[in-house]
N, C-alpha and C positions, 0 to 999 in steps of 0.2 A: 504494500500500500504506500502511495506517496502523497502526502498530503500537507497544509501547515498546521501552525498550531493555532490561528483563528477556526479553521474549517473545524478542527478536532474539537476545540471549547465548543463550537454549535453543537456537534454531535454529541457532547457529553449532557449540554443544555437540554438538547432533547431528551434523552432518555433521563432527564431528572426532573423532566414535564410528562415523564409517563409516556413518552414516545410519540410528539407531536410536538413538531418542530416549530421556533418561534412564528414561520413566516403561517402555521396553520397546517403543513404537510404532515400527514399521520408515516410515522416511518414504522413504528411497532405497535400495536393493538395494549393499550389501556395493559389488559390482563396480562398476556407477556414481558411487559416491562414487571409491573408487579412481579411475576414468576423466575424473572433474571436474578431479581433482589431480596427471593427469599433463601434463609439458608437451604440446600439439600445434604447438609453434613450430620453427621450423630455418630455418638461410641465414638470408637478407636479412629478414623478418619477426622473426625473433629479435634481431638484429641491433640491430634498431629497435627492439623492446622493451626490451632491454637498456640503451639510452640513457636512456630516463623512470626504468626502474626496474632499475639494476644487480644482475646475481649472480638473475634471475628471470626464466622463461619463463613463458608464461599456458598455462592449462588448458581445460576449459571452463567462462570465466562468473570465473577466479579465478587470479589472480597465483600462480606456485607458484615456491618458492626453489629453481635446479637448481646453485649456485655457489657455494659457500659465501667462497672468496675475493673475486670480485665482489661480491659484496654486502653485506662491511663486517659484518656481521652475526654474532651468536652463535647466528642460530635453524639447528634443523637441516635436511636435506636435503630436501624434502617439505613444508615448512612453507609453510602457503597460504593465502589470505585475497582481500580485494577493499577496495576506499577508496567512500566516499562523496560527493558532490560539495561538500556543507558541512565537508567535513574527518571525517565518522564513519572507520574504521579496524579492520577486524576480522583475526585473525592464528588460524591454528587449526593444534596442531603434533601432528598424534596418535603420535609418535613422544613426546611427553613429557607426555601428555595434559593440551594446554595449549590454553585459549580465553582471547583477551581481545578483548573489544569495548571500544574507545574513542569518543565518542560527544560534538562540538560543532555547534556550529553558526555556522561563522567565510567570511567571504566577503571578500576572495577567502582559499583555502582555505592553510593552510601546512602541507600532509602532508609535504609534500618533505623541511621542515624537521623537524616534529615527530615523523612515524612513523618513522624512523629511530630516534632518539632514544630513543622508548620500547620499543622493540622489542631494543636494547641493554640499556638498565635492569634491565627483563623478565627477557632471559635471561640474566644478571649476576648475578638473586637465584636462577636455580635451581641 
């Protein structure tokens, strides 16, 4: 995929409006956005997720916050996103109708350190 990082913020916008895009283009059906952002993890697979990425179960395709205590974090319950392998960082919280895409290109990546970080910041200033 080649794309920028305005195109990517609209896409991310979409799917954190439930998959309809600001100009009104439905790109996902309402319920499938929903269905991306629930967790599908339990037991031992949760488990393991939970160690990379604490207070967060995945969905489909996208990391979804089910902990709020685990996770150290001020985002809320629902709030979901995916990491990039250069360190990009996207967070989409439709519960406060929040996008941010973060967007470097660092090898090796330091998300561990730095998406925590700004995702405290983040929800700090709302």
């Amino acid at each position: 995929m080649i794309s920028s990082v305005d195109d990517y913020a609209k896409f991310a916008d979409t799917l954190c409006a439930g998959g309809t895009a600001a100009n009104g283009y439905r790109l996902l059906g309402g319920a499938t956005a929903g269905l991306m952002r629930t967790n599908q993890l339990s037991g031992a697979p949760l488990s393991d997720f939970y160690r990379r990425e604490p207070g967060y179960g995945y969905g489909l395709g996208v990391r979804v916050h089910v902990d709020k205590g685990a996770g150290g974090s001020g985002s809320g319950i629902g709030e979901f996103g995916w990491s990039g392998y250069l360190d990009t960082y996207e967070l989409m919280d439709p519960a406060a109708g929040l996008t941010f895409v973060y967007a470097q290109q660092l090898l090796p990546s330091l998300e561990h350190y730095v998406a925590p970080r700004l995702r405290n910041i983040i929800y700090a200033c709302l």
